[in-house]
Short mmCIF file of the C-alpha atoms (twelve columns), coordinates in Angstrom:
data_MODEL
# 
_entry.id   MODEL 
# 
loop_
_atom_site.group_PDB 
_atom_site.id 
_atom_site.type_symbol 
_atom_site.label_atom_id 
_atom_site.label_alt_id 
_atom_site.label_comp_id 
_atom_site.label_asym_id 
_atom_site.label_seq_id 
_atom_site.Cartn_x 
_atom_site.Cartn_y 
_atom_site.Cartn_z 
_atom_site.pdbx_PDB_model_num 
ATOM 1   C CA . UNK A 1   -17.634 -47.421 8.999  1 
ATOM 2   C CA . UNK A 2   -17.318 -50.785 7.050  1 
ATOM 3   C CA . UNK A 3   -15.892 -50.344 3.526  1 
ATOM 4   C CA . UNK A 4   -17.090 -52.464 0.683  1 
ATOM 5   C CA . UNK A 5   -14.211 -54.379 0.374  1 
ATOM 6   C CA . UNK A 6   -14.524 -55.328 3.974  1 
ATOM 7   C CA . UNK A 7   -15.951 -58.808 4.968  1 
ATOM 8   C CA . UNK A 8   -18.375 -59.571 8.109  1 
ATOM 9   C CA . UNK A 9   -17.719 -63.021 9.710  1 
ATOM 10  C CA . UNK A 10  -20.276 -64.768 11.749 1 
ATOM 11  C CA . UNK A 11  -21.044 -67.726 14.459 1 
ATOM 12  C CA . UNK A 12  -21.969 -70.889 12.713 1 
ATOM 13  C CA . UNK A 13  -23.869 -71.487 15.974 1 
ATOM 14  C CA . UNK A 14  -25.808 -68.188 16.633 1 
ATOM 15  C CA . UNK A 15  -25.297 -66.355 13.691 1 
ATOM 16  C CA . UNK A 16  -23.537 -63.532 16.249 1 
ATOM 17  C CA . UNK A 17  -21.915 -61.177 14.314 1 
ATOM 18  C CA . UNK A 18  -18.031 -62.086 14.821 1 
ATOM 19  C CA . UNK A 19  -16.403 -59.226 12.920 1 
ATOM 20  C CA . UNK A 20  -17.952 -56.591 15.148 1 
ATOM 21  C CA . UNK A 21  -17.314 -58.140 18.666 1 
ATOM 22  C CA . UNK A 22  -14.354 -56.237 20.530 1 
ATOM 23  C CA . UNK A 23  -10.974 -58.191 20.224 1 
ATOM 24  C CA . UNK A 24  -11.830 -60.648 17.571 1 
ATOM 25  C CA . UNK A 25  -9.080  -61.156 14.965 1 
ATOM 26  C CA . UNK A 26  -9.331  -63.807 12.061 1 
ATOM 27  C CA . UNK A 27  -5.884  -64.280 12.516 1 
ATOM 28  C CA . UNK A 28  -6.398  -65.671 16.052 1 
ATOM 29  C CA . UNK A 29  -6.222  -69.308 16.643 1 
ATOM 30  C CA . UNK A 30  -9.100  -69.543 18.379 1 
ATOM 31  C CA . UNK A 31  -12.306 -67.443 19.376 1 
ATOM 32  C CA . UNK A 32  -15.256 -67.382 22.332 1 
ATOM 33  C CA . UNK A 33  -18.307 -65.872 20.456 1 
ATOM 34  C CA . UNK A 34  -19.360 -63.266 22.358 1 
ATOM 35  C CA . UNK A 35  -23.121 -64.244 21.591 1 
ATOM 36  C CA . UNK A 36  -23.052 -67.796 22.360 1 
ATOM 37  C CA . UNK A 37  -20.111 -68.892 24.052 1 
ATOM 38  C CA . UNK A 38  -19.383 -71.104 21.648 1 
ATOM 39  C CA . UNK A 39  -15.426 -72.221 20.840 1 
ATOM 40  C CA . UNK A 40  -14.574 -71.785 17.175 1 
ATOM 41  C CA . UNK A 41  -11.274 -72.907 15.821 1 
ATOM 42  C CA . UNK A 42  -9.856  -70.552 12.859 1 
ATOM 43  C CA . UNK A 43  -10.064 -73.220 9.803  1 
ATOM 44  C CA . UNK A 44  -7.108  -71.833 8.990  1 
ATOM 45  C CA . UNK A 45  -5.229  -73.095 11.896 1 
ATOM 46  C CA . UNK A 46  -3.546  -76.423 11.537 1 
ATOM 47  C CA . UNK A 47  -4.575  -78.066 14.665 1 
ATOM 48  C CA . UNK A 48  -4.615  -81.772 15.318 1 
ATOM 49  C CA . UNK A 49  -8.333  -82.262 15.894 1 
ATOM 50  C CA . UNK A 50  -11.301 -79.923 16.307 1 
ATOM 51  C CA . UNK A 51  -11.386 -79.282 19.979 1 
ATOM 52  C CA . UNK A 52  -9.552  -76.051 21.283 1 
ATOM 53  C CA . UNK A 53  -6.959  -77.376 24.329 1 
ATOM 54  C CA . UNK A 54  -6.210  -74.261 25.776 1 
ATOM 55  C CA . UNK A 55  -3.293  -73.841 28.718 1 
ATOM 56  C CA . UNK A 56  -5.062  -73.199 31.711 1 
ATOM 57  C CA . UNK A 57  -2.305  -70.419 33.237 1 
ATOM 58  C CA . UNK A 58  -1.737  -68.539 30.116 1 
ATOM 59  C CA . UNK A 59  -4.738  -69.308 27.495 1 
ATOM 60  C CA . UNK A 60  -2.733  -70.414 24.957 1 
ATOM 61  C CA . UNK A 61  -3.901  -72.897 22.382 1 
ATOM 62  C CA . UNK A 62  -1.915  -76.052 22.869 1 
ATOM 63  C CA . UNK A 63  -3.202  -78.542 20.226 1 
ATOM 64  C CA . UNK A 64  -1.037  -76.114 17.777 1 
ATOM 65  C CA . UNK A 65  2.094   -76.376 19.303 1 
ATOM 66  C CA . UNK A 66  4.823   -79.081 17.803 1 
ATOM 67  C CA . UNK A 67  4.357   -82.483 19.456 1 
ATOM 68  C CA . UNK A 68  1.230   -81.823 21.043 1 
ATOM 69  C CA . UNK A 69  -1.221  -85.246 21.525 1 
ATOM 70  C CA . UNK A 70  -3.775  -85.432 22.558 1 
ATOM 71  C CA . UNK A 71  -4.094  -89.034 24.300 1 
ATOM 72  C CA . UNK A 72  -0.895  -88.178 26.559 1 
ATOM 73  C CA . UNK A 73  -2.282  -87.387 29.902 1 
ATOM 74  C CA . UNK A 74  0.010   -84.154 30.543 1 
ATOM 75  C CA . UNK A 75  0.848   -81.624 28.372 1 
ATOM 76  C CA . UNK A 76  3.438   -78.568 29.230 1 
ATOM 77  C CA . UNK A 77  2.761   -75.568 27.503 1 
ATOM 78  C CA . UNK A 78  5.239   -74.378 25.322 1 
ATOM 79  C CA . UNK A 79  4.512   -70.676 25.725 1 
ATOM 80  C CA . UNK A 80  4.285   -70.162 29.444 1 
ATOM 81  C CA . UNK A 81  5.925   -73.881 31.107 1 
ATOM 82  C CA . UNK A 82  2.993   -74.417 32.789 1 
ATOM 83  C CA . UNK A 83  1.943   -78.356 32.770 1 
ATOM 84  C CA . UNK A 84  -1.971  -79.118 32.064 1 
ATOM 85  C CA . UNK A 85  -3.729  -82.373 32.522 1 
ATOM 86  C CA . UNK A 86  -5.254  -84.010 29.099 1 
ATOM 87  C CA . UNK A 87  -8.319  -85.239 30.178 1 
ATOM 88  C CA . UNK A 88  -11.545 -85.433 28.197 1 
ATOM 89  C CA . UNK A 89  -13.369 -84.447 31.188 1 
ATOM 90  C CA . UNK A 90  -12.191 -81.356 31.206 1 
ATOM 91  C CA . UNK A 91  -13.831 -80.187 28.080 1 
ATOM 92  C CA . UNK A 92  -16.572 -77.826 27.889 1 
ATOM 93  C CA . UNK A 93  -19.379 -76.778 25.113 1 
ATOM 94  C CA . UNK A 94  -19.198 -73.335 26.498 1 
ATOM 95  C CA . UNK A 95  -17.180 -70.750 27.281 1 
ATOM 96  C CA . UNK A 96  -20.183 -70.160 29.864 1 
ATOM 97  C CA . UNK A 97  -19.387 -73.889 31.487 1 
ATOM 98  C CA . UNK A 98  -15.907 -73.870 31.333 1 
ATOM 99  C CA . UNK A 99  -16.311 -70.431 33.310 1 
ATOM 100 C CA . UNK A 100 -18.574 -71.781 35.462 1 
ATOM 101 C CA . UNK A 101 -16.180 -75.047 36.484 1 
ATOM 102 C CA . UNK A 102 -13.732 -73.049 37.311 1 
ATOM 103 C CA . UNK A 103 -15.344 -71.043 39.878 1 
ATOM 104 C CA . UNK A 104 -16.966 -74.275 41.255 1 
ATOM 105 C CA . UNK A 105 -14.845 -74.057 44.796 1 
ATOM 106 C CA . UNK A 106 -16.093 -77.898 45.369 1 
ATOM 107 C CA . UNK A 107 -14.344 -79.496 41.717 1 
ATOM 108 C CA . UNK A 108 -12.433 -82.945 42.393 1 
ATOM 109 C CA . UNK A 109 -13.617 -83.004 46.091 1 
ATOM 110 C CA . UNK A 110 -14.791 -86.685 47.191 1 
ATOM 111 C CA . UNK A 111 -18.904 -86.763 47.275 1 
ATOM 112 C CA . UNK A 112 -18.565 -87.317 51.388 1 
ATOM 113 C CA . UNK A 113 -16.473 -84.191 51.303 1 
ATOM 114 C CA . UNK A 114 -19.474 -82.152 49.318 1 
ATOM 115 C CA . UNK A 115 -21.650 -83.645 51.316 1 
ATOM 116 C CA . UNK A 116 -20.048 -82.708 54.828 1 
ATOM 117 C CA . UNK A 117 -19.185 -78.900 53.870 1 
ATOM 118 C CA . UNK A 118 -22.456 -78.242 52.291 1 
ATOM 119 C CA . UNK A 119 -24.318 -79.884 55.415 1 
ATOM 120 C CA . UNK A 120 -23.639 -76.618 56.789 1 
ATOM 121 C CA . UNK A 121 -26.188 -74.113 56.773 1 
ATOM 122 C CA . UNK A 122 -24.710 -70.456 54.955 1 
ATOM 123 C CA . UNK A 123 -26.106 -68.072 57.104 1 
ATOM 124 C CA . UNK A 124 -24.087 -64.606 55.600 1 
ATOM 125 C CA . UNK A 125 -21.281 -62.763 54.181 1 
ATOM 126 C CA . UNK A 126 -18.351 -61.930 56.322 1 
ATOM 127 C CA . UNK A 127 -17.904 -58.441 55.077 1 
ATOM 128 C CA . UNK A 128 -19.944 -58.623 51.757 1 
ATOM 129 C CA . UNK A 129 -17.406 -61.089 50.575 1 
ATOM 130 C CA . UNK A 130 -18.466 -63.950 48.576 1 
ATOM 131 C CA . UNK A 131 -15.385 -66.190 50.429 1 
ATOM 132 C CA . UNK A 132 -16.120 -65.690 53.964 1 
ATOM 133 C CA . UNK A 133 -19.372 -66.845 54.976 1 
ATOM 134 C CA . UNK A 134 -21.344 -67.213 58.114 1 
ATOM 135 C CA . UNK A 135 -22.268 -70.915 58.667 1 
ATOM 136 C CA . UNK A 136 -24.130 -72.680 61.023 1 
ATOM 137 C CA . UNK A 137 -23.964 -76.955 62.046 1 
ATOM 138 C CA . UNK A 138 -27.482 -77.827 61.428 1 
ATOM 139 C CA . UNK A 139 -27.189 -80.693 64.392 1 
ATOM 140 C CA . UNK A 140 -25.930 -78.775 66.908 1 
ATOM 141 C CA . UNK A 141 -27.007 -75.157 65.883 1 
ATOM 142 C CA . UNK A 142 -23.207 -73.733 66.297 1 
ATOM 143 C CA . UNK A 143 -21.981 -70.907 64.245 1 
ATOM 144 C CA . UNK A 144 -18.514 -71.251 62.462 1 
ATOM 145 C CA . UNK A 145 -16.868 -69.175 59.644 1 
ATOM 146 C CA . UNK A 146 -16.439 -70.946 56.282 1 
ATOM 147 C CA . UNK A 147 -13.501 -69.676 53.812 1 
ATOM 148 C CA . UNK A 148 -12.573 -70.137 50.326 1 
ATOM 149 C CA . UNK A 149 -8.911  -69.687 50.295 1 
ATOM 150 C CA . UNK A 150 -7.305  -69.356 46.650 1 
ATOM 151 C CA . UNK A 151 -4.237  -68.042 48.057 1 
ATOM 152 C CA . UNK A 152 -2.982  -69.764 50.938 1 
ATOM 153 C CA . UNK A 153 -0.186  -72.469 52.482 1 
ATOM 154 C CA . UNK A 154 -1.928  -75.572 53.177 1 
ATOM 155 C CA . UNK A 155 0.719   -77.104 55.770 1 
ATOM 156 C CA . UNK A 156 0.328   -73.759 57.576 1 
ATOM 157 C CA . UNK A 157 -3.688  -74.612 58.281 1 
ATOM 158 C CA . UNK A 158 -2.838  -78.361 58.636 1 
ATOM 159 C CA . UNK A 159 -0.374  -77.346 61.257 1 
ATOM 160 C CA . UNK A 160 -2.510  -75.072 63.107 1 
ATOM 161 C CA . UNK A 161 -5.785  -77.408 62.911 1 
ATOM 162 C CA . UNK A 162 -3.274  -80.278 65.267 1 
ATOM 163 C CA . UNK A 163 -1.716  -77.526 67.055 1 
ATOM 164 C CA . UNK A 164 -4.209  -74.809 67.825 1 
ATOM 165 C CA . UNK A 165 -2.810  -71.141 68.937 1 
ATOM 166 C CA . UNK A 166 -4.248  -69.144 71.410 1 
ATOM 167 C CA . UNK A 167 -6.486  -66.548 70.390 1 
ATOM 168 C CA . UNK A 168 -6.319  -67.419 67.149 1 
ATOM 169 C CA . UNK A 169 -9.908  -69.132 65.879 1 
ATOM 170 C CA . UNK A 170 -9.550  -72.690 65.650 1 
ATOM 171 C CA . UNK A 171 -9.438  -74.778 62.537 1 
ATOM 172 C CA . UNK A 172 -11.881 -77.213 62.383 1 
ATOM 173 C CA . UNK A 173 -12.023 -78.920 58.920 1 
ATOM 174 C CA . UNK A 174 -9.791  -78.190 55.418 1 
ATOM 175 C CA . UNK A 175 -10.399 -79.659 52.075 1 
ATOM 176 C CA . UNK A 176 -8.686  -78.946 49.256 1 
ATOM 177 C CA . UNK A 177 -10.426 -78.630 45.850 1 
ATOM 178 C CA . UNK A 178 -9.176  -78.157 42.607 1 
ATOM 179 C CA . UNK A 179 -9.944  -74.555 42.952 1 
ATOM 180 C CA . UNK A 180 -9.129  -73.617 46.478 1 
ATOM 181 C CA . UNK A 181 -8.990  -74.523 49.678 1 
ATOM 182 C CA . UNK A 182 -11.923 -75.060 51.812 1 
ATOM 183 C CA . UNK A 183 -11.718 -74.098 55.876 1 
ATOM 184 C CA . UNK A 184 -13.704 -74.805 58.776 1 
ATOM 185 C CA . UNK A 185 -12.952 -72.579 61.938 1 
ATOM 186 C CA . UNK A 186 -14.379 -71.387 64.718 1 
ATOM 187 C CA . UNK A 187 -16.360 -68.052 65.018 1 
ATOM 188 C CA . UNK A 188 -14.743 -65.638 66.955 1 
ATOM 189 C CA . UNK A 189 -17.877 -62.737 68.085 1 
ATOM 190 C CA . UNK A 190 -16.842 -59.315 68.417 1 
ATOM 191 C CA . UNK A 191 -15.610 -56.442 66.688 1 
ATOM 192 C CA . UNK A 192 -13.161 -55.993 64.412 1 
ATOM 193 C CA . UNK A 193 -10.389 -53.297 64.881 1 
ATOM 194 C CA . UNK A 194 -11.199 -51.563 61.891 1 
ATOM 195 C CA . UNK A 195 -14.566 -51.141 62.999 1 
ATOM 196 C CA . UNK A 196 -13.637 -49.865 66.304 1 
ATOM 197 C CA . UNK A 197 -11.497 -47.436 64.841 1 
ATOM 198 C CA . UNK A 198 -14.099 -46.298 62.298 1 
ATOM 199 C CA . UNK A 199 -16.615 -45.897 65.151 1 
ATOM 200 C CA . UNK A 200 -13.936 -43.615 66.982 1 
ATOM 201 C CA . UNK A 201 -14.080 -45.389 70.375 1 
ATOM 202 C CA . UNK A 202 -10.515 -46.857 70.647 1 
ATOM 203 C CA . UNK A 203 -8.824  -45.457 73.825 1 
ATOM 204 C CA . UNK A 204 -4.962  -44.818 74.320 1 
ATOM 205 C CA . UNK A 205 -5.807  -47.703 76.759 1 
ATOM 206 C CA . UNK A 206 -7.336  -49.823 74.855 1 
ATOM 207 C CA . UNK A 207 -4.650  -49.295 71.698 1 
ATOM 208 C CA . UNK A 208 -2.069  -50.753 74.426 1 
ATOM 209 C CA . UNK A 209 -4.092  -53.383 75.473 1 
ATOM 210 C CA . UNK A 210 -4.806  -54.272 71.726 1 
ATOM 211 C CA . UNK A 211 -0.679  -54.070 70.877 1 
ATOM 212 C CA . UNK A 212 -0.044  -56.077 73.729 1 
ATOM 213 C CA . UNK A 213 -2.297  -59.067 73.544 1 
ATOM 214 C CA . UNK A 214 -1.386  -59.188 69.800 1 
ATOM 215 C CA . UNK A 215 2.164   -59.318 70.719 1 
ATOM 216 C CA . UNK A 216 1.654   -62.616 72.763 1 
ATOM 217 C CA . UNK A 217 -0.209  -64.004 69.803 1 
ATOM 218 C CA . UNK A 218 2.772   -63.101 67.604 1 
ATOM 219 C CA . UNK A 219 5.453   -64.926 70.418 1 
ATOM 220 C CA . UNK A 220 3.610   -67.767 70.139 1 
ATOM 221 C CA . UNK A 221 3.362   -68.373 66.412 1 
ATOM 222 C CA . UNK A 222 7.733   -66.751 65.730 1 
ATOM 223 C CA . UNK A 223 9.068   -69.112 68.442 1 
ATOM 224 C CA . UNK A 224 7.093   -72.387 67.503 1 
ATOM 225 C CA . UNK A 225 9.328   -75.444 66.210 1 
ATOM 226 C CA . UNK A 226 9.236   -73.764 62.662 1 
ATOM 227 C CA . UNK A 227 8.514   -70.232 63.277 1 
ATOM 228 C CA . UNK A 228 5.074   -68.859 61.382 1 
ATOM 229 C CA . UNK A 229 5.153   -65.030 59.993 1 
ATOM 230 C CA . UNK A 230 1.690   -63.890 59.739 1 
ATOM 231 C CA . UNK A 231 2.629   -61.055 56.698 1 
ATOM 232 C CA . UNK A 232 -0.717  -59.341 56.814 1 
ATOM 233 C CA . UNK A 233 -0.940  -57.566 60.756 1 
ATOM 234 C CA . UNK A 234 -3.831  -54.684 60.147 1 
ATOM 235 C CA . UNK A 235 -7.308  -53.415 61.440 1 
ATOM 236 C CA . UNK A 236 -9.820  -55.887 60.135 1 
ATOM 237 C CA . UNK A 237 -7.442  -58.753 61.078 1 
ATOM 238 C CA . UNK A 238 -7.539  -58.415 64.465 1 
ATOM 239 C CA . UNK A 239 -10.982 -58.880 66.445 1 
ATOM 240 C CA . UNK A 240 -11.845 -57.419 69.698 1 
ATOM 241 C CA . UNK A 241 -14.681 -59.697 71.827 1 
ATOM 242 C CA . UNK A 242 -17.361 -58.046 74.024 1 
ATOM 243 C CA . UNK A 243 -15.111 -59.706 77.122 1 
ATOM 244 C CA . UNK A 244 -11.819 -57.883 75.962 1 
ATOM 245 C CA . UNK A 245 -10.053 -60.445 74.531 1 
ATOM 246 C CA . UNK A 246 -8.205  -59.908 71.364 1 
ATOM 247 C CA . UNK A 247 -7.868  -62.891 68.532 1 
ATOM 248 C CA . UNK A 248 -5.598  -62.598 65.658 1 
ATOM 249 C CA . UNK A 249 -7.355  -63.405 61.578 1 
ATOM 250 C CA . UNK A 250 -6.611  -64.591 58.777 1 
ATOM 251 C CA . UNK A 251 -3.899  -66.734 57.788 1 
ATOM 252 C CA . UNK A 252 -4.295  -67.043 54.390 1 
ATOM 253 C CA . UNK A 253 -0.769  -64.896 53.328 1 
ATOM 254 C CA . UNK A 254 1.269   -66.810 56.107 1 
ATOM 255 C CA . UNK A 255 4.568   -68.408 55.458 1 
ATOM 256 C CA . UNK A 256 6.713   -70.813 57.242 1 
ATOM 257 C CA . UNK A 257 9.805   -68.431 58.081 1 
ATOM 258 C CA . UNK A 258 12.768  -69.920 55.933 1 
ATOM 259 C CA . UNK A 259 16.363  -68.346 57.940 1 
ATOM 260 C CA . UNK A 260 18.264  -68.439 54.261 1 
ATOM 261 C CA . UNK A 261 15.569  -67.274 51.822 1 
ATOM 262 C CA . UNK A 262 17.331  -64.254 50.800 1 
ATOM 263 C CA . UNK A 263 13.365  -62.797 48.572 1 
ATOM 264 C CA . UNK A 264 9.952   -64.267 49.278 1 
ATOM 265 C CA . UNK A 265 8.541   -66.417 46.366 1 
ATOM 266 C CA . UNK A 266 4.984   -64.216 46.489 1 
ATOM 267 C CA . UNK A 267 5.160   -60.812 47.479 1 
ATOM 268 C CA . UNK A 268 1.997   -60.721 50.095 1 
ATOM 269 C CA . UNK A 269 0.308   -58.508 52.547 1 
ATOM 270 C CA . UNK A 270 -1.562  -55.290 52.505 1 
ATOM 271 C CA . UNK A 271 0.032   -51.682 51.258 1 
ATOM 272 C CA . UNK A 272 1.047   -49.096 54.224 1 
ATOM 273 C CA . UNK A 273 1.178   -52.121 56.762 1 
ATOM 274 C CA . UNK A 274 3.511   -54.683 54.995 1 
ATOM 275 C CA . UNK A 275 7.280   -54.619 55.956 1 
ATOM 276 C CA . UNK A 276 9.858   -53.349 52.750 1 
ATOM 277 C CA . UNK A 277 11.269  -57.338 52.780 1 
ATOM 278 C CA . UNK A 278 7.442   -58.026 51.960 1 
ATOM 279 C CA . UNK A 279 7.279   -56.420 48.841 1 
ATOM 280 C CA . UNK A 280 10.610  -56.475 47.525 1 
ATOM 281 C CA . UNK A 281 12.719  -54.514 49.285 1 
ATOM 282 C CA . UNK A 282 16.096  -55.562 51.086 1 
ATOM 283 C CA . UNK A 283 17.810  -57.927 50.630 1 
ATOM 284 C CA . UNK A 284 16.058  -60.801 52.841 1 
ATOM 285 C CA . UNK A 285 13.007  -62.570 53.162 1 
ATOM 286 C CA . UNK A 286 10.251  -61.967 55.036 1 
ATOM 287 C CA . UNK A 287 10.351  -62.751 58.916 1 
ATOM 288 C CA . UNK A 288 9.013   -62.475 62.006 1 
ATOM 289 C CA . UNK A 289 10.580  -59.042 62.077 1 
ATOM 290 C CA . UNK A 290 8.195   -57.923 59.264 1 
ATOM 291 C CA . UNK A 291 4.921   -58.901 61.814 1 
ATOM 292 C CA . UNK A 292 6.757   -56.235 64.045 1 
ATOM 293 C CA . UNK A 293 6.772   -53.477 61.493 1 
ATOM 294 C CA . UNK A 294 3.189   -53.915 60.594 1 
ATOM 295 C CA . UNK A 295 1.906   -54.019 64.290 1 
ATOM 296 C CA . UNK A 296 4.263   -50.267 64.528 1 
ATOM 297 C CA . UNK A 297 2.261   -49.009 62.082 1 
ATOM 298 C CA . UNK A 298 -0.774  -50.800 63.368 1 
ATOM 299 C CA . UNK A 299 -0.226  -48.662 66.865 1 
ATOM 300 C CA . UNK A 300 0.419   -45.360 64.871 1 
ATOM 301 C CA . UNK A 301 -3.430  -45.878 63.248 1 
ATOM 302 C CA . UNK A 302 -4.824  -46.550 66.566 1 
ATOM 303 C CA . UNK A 303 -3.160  -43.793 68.865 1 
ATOM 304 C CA . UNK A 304 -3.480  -41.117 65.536 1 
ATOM 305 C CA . UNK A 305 -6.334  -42.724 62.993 1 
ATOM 306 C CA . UNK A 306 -3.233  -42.871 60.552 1 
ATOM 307 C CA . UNK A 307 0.021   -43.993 59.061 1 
ATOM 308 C CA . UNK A 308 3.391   -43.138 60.530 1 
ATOM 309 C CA . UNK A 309 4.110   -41.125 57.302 1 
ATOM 310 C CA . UNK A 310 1.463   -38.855 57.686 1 
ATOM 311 C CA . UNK A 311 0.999   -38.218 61.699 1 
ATOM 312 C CA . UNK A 312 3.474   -39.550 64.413 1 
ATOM 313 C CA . UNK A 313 2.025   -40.893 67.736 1 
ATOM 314 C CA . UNK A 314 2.771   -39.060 71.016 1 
ATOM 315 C CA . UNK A 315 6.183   -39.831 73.003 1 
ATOM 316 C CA . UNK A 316 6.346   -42.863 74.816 1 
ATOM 317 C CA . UNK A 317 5.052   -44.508 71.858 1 
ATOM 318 C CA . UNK A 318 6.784   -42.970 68.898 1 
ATOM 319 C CA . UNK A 319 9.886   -44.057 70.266 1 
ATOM 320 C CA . UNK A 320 8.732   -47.479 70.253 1 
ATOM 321 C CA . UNK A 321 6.874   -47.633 67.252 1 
ATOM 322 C CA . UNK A 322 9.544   -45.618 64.918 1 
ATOM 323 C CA . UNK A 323 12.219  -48.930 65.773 1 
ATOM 324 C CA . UNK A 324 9.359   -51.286 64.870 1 
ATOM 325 C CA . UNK A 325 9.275   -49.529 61.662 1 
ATOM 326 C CA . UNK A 326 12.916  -49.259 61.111 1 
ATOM 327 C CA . UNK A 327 13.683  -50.191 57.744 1 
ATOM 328 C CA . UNK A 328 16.364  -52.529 58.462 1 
ATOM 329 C CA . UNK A 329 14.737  -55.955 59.819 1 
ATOM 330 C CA . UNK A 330 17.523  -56.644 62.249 1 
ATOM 331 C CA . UNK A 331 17.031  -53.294 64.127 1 
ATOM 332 C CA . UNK A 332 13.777  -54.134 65.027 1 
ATOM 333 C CA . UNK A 333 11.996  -55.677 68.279 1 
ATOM 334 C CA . UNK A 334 11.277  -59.391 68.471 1 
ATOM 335 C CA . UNK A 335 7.530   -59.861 69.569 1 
ATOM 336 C CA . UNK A 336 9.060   -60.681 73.056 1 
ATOM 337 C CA . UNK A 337 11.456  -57.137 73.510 1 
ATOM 338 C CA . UNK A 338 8.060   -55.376 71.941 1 
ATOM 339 C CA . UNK A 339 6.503   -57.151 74.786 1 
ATOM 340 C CA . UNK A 340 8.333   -55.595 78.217 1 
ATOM 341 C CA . UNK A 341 8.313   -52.249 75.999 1 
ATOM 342 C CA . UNK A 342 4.952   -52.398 76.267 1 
ATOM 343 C CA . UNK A 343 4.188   -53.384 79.840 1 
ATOM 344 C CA . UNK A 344 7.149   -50.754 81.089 1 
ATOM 345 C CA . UNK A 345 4.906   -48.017 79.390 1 
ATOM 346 C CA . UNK A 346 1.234   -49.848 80.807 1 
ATOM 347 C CA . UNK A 347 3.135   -50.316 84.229 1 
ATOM 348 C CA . UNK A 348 4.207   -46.346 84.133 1 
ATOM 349 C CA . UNK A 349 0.348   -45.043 83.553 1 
ATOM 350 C CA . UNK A 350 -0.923  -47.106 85.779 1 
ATOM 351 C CA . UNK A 351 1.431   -45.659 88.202 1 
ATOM 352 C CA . UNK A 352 1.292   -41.905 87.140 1 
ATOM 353 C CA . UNK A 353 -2.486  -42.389 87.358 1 
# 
């Protein structure tokens, strides 16, 4: 209930209300009607002109911090470090616009850059996810994946698009917006492992198979010039084709392997698959080692439908998959030593068959 003695404020633009709109403080520096989108300044606020510069990491008004100007090109923002360009292009009328801009996955791309990424026809969601599309050339009629990529290496795609891995889809094209990164890459058909597993038709066979040919994927990218970890083995990551062969996804949380990094920078990959070193455990970074763990657990899901913690595979494998998981990085396989494990145990069915 409002007392007497208690004051509405309102929009000077949409007569919204202010007072009642969840959050809004007079003593706050700034506010975003909730009605109009419209930026009002608190009068009361001793800022150095009437436009709201606001840090772009931490939302902090920075036209009311000392020595703020703004004709200097950069700002760094007192509150959080974080340095923001001064441009008067990047102001908005809106909160709506400003918004808007930012999820604009094409800002400060050259027009012949637009032009050649949105030549392609979107066809579908990967998934139901607005970042993954289905694409198609409109000149040749060829089908190719699109990503938006807000989390990502960029050398790591550059890398791969001059030095393509096998069974890994191909990168065609990258361009890096303001916002993310744009890639191009082939469009591998098949199935994904989750779905096979969610279907129920994965075989002890083809579990083997699948642990195996991702194994040779994972040899490849550890023993290149400057080893690649993947950090994010699991189901939907791997894709099955109609032909049997199996492609590795997704590189978006890969790293360059650093030997003396003692913590990774961004603690990546996906819960129950990544390695302790991946989420801050340990005392070293991740490495190729931490690939290893999540393809143990990987084969547990497979050969059970779930995680090591809750249901152990069946001897020969839970030998081999309880090292992969070991806790300690060093007494784990290399992809290589996971490798001849493997084909011993194939070469032993095949026999006892």
């Amino acid at each position: 209930m409002v007392t007497d003695d208690e004051q509405y404020e309102y929009c000077p633009r949409c007569d919204a209300n202010l007072t009642l709109q969840k959050g809004y403080s007079n003593t706050l520096p700034y506010w975003v009607c909730k009605g109009c989108g419209e930026m009002l300044i608190n009068p009361d606020v001793d800022a150095a002109d009437d436009i709201a510069w606001i840090c772009d990491r931490c939302g902090a008004m920075l036209n009311v911090q000392e020595g703020f100007a703004d004709h200097a090109d950069k700002w760094t923002c007192t509150e959080c470090g974080f340095e923001n360009n001064i441009d008067e292009k990047n102001l908005y009328d809106t909160e709506e616009s400003y918004l808007a801009d930012l999820m604009n996955p094409y800002k400060g791309l050259a027009d012949s850059e637009v032009l050649y990424i949105t030549s392609y026809k979107e066809l579908a969601r990967v998934g139901d996810r607005g970042d993954i599309l289905l694409v198609e050339d409109p000149d040749s009629g060829d089908v190719f994946i699109k990503k938006y990529l807000t989390t990502y290496d960029k050398s790591i795609y550059e890398y791969l698009k001059e030095h393509p891995v096998a069974h890994m889809p191909r990168v065609l094209y990258l361009a890096e917006s303001s916002n993310c990164l744009i890639v191009l890459e082939e469009f591998i058909k098949g199935r994904t492992l989750a779905q096979i597993i969610c279907e129920d038709e994965i075989t002890e066979d083809m579990a083997l198979t699948v642990a195996r040919k991702t194994c040779a994927v994972l040899k490849d990218i550890h023993n290149l010039p400057k080893p690649i970890v993947h950090r994010d083995i699991k189901p939907s990551n791997i894709i099955m084709t109609d032909e049997g062969e199996v492609y590795l996804l997704d590189m978006n949380a890969a790293k360059w392997y650093k030997p003396d990094a003692n913590d990774d920078t961004n603690y990546l990959g996906t819960r129950l698959f990544a390695a302790p070193e991946q989420v801050g455990y340990g005392l070293k970074a991740s490495s190729a080692k931490s690939d290893i763990y999540a393809l143990g657990v990987l084969m547990n899901v497979m050969l059970t439908g779930d995680v090591p913690k809750q249901k152990q595979a069946p001897e020969p494998y839970w030998g081999v998959i309880e090292k992969c998981i070991s806790l300690e990085a060093d007494a784990r396989y290399n992809a290589k030593e996971l490798s001849d494990v493997l084909e011993k145990i194939s070469r032993r069915g095949k026999d006892n068959a």
